[in-house]
C-alpha positions as CSV (number, residue, x, y, z in Angstrom):
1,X,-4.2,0.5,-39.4
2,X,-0.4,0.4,-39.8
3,X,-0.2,-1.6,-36.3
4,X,2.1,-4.9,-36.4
5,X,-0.1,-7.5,-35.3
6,X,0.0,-11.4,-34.9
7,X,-2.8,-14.1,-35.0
8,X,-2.9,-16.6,-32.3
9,X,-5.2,-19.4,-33.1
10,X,-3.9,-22.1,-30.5
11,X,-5.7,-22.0,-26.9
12,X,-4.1,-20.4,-24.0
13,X,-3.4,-22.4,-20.9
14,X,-0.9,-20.1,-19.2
15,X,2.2,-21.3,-19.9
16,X,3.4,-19.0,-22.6
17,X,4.6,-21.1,-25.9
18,X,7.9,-20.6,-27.4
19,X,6.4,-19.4,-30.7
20,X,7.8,-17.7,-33.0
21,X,8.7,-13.9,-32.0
22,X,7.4,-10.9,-34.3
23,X,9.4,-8.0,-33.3
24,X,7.6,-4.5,-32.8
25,X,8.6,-1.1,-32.8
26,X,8.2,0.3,-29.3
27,X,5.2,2.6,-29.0
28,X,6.3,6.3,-28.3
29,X,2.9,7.5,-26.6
30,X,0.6,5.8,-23.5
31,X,-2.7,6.8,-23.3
32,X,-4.0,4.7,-19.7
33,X,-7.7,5.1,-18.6
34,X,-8.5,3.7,-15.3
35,X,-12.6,3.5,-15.3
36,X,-13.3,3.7,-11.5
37,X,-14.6,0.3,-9.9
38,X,-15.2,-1.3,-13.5
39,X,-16.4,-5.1,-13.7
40,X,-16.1,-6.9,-16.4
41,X,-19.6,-7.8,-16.9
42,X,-20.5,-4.4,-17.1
43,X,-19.4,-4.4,-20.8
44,X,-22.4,-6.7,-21.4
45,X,-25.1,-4.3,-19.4
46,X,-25.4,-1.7,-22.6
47,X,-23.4,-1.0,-25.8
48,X,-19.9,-1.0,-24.9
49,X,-18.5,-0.5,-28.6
50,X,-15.5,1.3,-28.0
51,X,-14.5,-1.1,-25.1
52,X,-15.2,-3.9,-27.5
53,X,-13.8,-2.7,-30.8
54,X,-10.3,-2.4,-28.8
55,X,-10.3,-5.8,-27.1
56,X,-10.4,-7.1,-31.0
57,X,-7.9,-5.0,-31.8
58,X,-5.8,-5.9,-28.7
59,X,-5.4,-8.1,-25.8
60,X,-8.0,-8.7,-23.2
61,X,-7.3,-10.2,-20.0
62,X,-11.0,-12.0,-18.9
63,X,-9.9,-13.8,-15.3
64,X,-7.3,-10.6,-14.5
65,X,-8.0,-9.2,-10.8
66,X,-7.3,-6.6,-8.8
67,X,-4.5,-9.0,-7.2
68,X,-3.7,-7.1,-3.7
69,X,-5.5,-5.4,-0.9
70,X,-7.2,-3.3,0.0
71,X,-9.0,-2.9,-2.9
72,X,-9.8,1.0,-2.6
73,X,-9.1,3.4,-5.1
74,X,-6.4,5.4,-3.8
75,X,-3.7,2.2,-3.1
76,X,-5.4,0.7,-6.4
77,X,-4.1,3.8,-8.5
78,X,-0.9,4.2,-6.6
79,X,-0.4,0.3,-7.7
80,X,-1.4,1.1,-11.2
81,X,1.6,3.8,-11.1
82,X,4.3,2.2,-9.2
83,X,3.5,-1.6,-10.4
84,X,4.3,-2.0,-6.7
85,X,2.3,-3.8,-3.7
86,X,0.7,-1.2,-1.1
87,X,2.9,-2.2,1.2
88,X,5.5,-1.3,-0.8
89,X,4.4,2.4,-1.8
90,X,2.6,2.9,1.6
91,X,-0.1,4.1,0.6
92,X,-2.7,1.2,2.0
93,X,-6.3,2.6,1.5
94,X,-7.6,6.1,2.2
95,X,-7.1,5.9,6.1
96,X,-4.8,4.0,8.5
97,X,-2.8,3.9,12.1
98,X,0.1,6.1,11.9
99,X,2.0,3.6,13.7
100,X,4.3,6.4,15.1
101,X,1.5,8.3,16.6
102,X,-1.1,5.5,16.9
103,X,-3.6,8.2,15.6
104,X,-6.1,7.8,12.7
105,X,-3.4,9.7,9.4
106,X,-5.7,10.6,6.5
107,X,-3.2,11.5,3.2
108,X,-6.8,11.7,0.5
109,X,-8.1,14.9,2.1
110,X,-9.0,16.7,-0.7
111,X,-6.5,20.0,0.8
112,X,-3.6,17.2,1.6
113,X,-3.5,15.3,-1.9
114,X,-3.0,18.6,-3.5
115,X,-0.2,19.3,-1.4
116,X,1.7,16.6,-2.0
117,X,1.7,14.1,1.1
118,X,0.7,11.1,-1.0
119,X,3.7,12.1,-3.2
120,X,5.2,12.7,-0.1
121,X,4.2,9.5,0.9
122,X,5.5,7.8,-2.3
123,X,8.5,9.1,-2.4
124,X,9.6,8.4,1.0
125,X,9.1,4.6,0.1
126,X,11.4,5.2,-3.0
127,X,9.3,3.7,-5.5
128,X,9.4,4.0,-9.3
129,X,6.8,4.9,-10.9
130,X,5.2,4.7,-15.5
131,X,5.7,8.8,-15.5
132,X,9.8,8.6,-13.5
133,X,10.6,5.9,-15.4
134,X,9.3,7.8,-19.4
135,X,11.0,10.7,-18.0
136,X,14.4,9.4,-17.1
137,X,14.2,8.0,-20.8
138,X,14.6,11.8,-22.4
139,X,14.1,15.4,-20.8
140,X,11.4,15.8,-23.5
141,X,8.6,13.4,-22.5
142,X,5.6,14.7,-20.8
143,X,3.7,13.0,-18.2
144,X,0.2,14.2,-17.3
145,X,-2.9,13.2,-15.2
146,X,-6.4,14.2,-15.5
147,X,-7.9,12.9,-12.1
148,X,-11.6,13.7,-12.5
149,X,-13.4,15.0,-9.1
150,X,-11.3,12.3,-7.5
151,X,-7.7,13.9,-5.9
152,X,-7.1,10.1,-4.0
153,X,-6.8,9.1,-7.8
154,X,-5.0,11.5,-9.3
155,X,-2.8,12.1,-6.8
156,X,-1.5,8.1,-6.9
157,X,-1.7,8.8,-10.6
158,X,0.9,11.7,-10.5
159,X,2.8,11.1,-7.3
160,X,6.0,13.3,-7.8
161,X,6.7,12.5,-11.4
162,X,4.0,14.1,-13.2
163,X,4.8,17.1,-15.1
164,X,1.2,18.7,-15.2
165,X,-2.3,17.2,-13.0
166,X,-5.5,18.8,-13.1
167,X,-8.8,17.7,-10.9
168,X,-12.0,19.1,-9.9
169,X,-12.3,19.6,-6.6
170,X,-13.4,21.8,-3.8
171,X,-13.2,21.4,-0.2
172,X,-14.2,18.5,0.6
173,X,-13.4,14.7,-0.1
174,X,-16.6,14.0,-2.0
175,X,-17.3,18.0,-3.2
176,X,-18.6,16.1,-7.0
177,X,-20.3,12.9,-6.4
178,X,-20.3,12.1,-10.4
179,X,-23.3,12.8,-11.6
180,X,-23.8,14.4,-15.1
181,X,-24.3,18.2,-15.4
182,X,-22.6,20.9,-14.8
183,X,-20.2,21.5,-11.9
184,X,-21.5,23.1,-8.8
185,X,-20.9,26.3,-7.6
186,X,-18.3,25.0,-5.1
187,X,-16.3,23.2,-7.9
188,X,-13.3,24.5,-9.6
189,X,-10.3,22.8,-11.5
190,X,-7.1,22.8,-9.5
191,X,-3.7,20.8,-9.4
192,X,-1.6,19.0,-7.6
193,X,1.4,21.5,-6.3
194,X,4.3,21.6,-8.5
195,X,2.5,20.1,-11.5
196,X,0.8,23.6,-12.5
197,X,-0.4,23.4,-15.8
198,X,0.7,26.5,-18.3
199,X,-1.6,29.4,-18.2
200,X,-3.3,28.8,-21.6
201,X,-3.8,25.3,-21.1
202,X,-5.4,26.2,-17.8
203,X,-7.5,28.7,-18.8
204,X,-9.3,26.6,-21.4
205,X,-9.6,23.4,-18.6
206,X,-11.2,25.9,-16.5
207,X,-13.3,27.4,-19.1
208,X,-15.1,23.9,-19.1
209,X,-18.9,23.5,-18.1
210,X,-18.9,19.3,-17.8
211,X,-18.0,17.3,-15.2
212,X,-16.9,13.4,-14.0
213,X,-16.4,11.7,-16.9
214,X,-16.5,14.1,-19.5
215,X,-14.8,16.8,-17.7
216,X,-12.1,14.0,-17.5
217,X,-11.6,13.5,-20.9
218,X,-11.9,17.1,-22.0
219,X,-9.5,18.3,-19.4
220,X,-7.3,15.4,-20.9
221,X,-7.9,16.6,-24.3
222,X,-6.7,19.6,-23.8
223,X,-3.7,18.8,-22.6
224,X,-3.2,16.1,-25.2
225,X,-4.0,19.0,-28.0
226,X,-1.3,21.5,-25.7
227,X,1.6,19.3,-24.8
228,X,1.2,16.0,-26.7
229,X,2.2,14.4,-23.9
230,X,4.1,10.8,-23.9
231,X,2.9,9.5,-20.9
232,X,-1.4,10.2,-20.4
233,X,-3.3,9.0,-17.4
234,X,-7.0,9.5,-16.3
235,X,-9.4,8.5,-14.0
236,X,-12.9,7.8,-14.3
237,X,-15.2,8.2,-11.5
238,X,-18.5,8.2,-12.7
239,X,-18.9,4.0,-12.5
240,X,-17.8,3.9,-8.9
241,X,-20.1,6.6,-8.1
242,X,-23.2,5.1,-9.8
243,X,-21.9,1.7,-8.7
244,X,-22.4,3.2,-4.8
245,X,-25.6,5.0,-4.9
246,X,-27.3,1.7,-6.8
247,X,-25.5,-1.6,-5.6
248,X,-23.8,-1.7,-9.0
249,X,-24.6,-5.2,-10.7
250,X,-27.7,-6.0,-9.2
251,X,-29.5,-2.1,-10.8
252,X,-28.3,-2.9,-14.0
253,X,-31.1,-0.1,-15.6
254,X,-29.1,2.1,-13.3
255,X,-25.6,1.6,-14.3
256,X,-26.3,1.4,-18.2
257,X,-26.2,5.0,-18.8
258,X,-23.3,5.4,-16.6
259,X,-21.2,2.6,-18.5
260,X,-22.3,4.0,-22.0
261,X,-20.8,7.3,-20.9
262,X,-17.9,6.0,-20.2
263,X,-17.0,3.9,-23.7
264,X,-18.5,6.9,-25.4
265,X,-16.0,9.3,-23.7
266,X,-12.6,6.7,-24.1
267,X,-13.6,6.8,-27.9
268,X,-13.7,10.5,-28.0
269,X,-10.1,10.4,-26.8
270,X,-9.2,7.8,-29.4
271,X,-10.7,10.0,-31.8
272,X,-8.3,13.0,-30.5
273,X,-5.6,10.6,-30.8
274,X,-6.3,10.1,-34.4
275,X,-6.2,13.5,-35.5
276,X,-3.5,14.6,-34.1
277,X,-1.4,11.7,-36.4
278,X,0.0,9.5,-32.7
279,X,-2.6,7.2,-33.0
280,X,-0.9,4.0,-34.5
281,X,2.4,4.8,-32.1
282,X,-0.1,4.8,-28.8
283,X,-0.4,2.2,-26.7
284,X,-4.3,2.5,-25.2
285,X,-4.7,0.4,-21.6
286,X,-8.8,0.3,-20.0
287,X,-8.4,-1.6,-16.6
288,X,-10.6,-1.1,-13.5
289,X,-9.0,-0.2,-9.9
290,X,-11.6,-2.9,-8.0
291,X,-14.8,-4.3,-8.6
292,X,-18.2,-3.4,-7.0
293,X,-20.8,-5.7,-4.7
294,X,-23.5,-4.7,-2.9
295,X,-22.8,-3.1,0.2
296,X,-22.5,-6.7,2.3
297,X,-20.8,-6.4,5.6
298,X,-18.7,-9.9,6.6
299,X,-19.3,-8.8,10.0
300,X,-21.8,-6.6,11.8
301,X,-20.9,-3.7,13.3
302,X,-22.5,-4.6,16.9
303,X,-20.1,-8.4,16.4
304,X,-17.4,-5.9,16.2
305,X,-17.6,-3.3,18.9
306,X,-18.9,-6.6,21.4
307,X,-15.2,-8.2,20.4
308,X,-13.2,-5.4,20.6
309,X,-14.6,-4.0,24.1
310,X,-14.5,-7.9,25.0
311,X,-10.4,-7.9,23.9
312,X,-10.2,-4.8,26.2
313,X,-9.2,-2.9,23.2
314,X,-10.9,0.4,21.4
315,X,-11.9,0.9,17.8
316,X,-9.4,3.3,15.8
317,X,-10.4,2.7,11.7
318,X,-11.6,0.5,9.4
319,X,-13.4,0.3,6.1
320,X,-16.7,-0.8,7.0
321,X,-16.2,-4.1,8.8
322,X,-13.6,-5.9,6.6
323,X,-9.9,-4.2,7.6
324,X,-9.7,-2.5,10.8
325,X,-7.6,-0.7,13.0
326,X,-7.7,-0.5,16.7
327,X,-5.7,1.1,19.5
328,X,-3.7,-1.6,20.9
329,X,-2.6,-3.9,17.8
330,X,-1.5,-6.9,20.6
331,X,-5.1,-7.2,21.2
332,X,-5.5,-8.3,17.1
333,X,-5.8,-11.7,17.8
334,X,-8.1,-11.9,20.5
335,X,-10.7,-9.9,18.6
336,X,-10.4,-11.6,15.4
337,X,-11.1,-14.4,17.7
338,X,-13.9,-13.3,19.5
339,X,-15.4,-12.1,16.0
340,X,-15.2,-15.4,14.2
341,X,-16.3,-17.5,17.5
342,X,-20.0,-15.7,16.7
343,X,-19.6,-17.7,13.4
344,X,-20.7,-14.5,11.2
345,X,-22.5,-16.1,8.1
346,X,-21.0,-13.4,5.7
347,X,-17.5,-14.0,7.4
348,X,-15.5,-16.5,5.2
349,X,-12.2,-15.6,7.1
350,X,-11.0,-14.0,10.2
351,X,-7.1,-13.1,10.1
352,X,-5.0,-10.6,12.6
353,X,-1.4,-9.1,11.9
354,X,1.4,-9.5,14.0
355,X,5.3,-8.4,14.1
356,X,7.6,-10.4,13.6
357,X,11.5,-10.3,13.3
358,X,13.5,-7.2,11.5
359,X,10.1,-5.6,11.2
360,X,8.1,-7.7,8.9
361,X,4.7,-8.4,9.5
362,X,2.4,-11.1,9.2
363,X,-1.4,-11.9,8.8
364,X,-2.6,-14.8,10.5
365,X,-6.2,-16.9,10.6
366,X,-7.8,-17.1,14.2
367,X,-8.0,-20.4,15.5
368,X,-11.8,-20.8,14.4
369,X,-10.8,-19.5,10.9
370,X,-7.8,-22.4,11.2
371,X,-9.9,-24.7,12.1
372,X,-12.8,-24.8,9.6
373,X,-11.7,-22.6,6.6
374,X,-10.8,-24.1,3.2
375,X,-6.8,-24.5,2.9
376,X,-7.2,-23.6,-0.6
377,X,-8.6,-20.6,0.4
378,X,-6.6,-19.7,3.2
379,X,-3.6,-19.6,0.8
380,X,-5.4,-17.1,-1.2
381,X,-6.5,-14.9,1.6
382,X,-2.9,-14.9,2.9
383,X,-1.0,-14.1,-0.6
384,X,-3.7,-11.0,-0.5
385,X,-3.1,-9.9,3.1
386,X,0.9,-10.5,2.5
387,X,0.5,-7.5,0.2
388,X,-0.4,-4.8,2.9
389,X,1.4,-6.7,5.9
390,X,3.3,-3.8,6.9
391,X,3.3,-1.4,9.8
392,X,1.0,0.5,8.8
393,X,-1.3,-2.3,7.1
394,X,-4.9,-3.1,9.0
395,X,-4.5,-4.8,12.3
396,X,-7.5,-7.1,11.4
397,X,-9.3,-8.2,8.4
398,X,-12.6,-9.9,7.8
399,X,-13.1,-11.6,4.3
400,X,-16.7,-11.7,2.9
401,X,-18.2,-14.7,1.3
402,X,-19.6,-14.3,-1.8
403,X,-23.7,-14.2,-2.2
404,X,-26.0,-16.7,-3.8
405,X,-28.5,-13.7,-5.2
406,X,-29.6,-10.7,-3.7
407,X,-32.7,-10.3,-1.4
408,X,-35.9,-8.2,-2.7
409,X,-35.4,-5.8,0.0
410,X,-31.9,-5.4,0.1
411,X,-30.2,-1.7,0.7
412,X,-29.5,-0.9,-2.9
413,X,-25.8,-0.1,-2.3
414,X,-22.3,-1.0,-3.5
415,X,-19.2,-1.1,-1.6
416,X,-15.3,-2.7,-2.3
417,X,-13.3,-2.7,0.8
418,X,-14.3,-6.7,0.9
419,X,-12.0,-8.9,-0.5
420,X,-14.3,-11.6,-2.4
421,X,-14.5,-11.9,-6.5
422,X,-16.9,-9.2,-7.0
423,X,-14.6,-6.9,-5.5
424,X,-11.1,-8.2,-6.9
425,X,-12.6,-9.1,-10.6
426,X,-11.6,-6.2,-13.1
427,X,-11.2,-5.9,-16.5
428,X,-7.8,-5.5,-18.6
429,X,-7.5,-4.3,-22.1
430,X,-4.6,-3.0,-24.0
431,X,-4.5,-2.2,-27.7
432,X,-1.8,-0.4,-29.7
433,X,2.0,-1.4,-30.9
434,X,3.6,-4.7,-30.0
435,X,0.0,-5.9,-28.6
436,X,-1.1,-8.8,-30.2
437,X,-4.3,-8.6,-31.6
438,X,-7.7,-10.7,-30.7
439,X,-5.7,-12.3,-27.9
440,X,-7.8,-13.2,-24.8
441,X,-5.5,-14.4,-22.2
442,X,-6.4,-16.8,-19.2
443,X,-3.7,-15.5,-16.9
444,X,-4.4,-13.7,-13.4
445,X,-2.9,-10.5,-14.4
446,X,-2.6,-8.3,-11.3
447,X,-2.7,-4.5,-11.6
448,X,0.8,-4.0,-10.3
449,X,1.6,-6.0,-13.8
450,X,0.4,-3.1,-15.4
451,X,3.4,-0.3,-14.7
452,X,6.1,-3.1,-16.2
453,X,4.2,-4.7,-19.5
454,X,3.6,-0.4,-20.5
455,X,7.1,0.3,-19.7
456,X,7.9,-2.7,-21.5
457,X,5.8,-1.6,-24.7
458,X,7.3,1.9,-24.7
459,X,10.6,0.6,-24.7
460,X,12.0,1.1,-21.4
461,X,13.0,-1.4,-18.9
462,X,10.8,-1.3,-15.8
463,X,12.8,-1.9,-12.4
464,X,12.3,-1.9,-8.7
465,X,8.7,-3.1,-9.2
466,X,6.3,-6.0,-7.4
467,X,4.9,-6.7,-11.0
468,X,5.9,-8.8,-13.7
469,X,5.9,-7.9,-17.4
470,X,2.3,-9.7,-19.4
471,X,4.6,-11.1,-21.8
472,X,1.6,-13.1,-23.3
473,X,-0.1,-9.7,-24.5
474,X,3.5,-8.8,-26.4
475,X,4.4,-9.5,-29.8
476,X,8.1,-9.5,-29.3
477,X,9.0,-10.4,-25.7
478,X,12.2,-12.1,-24.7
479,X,12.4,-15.7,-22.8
480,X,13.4,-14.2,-19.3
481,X,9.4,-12.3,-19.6
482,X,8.4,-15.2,-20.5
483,X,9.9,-17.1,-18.0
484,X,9.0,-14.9,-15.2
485,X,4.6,-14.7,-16.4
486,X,5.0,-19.1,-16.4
487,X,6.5,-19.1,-13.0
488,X,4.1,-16.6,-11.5
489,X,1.3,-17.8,-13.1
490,X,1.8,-21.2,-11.8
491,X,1.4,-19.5,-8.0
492,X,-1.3,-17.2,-9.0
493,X,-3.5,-19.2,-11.1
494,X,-4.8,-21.8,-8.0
495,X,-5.1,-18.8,-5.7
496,X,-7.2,-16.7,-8.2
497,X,-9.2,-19.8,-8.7
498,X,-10.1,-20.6,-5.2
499,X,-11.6,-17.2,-4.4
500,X,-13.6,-17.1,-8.3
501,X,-15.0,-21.3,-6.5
502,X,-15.8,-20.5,-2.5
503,X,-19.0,-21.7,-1.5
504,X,-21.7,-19.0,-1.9
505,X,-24.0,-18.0,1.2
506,X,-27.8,-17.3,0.5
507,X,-28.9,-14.6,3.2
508,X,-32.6,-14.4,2.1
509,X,-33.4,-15.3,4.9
510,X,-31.8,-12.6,7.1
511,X,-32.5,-9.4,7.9
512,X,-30.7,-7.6,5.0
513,X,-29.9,-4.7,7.2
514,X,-27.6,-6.9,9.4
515,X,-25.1,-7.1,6.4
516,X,-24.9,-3.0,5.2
517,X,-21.9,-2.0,6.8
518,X,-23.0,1.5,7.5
519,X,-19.3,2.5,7.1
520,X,-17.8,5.2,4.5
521,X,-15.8,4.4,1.7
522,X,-15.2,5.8,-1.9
């Protein structure tokens, strides 16, 4: 390998030394997976070699997190593009309160995303984005997105920038639910308008019989083999899919399979890499979009509706029982009140929004949460909710504890909405020029960090985003990046740390069924 590469020996303990600086080449290709609701301990549950062989040849982040709410795919991907906060790109989970209309506004209809409105969306917010920002670097880059069955990733993935997107779709929001085979009937490869693939390159995307992971890659293949594009970015979906139908960590015979699939199809790309001669000037990234815990409710639906009817308020949205979204948003407080006054055991935090001045917005604890909740992990559980404090951001949210072990009985499920470790834990890896090499780094990296350390590594300087540039993962970065990742780091690292310590709850004891949410959620 004709990589530049550097040996760190000496401990990390984030504050980035001022060692000496061995100055790369900037990397001329990206190739980012995103493996759908990916923890990192799944790499231990089969043989992960792929994942493996590139976090020795790279930098692995081992305490990185998801770093924002809500933790759903679509705002997760549009973060992963725009290295901004949701709040920021607007795009704050699959469903919200239009706060002009006060209706329920759905953008990640299947029919919707491929029009455009979460470009739309995007757009309106005037946020930058990996594939703007390659592409404002020289009118020959490419920028493409293979999106899997998912359109609420790939359209995040693409917003307006991308120059070609493909998905498999149909009708409806969850028309492949991941599972190997070949498509159904009712599946067909599509686009996102105005990023229309060629004919030829369309032709042989649609000529493929796989699907969900595979049909991912090959689709991305394809293009790669077509267009060589500069900019690459996929999704993933068969983890999350598996991860919902089985509880994800706790059926670990059930995700195996799933998780070999996806190492063995990442190092099939490699593998395309290689032969077409880019691989030693790509940078590879592997990061999750959220983590994965059984489907645990912090509140039970009947403690909801009783608080909300109590308040004098109806129910609008939500994502199962953590955010939620009702029809008058003044009545926030009294029902996050009313909820945590029941003293919910798998509630660790009630907190409501309100407006304040110039139109910001704010989440606040309820009293009882005030009262009784760690201060170390009230900070936490603010910083999070600051992220998607905007007018459009949930009215209430309800924080999970984490679990002690899992019941017998328990509804073998897995959900994400919840903010709690399980959910916010994700892996990081990037490998490729100006990475250092063997390099597992202790600090919090966030996923909006993500958009600026690859612009960074291509050689473009990344602007207008929420994210800082990983200047501990660099060979040559300059005393500003560093700067920036010390000072950040310092704020992130006791907030990360208090949600990876809360006290655990032990439900055994309870009727599991009182904690399954019984919402939706992808």
């Amino acid at each position: 390998m004709k990589r530049l590469v550097i040996s760190l020996l000496l401990p990390f303990v984030f504050l980035i030394g001022s060692t000496s600086i061995v100055f790369a080449e900037p990397a001329k290709y990206l190739a980012l997976i995103v493996i759908d609701a990916m923890r990192p301990d799944y790499m231990e549950l089969a043989p992960t070699p792929i994942l493996h062989k590139m976090r020795e040849e790279g930098t692995y982040y081992d305490g990185s997190w998801v770093g924002y709410v809500i933790n759903n795919t679509a705002p997760s991907h549009a973060s992963i593009s725009t290295g901004c906060y949701p709040k920021k790109h607007g795009i704050v989970g699959f469903r919200w309160k239009d706060p002009a209309t006060g209706k329920v506004y759905d953008p990640t209809e299947y029919h919707k995303v491929i029009k455009g409105e979460l470009s739309r969306i995007a757009s309106a917010n005037n946020v930058p984005s990996i594939a703007q920002a390659v592409k404002a670097g020289g009118p020959a880059a490419i920028a493409v997105v293979s999106g899997g069955h998912k359109p609420y990733a790939a359209g995040p993935l693409a917003l307006n920038s991308a120059n070609y997107t493909v998905l498999l779709g149909g009708g409806g929001r969850n028309i492949d639910l991941g599972l190997p085979g070949p498509p159904n009937e009712k599946s067909e490869t599509t686009f996102i308008q105005g990023q229309r693939p060629p004919d030829e390159t369309l032709i042989k995307i649609r000529a493929l019989k796989t699907r969900s992971d595979e049909w991912s890659i090959d689709a991305a293949t394809i293009m790669l083999k077509n267009h060589k594009p500069r900019v690459l970015l996929i999704n993933l979906p068969q983890v999350d899919g598996t991860g919902h139908s089985c509880g994800g960590i706790i059926s670990p015979g059930a995700m195996r399979p799933t998780v070999e699939r996806a190492d063995r199809v990442i190092g099939r790309l490699i593998e395309d890499y290689k032969k077409l001669g880019i691989y030693d000037n790509t940078v590879f990234v592997v990061v999750g979009d959220h983590g994965m815990i059984p489907d645990v409710s912090p509140v039970s639906s009947k403690v909801m509706k009783d608080a909300i009817k109590k308040a004098g308020t109806e129910f609008l949205s939500s994502a199962g029982t953590g955010p939620i979204w009702i029809v008058d948003s003044s009545k926030a407080k009294d029902v996050a009140e009313a909820v945590m006054a029941t003293k919910p055991e798998a509630c660790s935090g009630g907190y409501y929004k309100i407006k304040l001045a110039e139109g910001k917005y704010e989440y606040r604890p309820a009293p009882t949460t005030e009262k009784t909740i760690d201060p170390k992990l009230d900070k936490t559980y603010r910083y999070l909710l600051s992220t998607a404090a905007c007018a459009n951001g949930p009215d209430l949210f309800f924080c999970s504890a984490e679990m002690s072990k899992i019941p017998k009985n328990f509804p073998k499920k897995g959900k994400h909405y919840q903010i709690s470790w399980g959910t916010q834990h994700i892996p990081i890896i990037m490998a490729g020029p100006g990475v250092k090499k063997g390099f597992v780094s202790k600090s919090p990296a966030r996923l909006v960090d993500l958009a600026p350390t690859v612009l960074a590594l291509v050689g473009i300087e990344p602007k207008g985003m929420d994210g800082i540039v990983l200047a501990d993962a660099l060979l040559s970065s300059t005393k500003e990046q560093q700067d920036a990742q010390n000072e950040i780091n310092k704020f992130l690292a006791p907030l990360r740390n208090a949600l990876q310590e809360q006290p655990k709850y032990d439900p055994t004891e309870k009727d599991p069924r009182e904690y399954s949410s019984g919402g939706t959620e992808d």
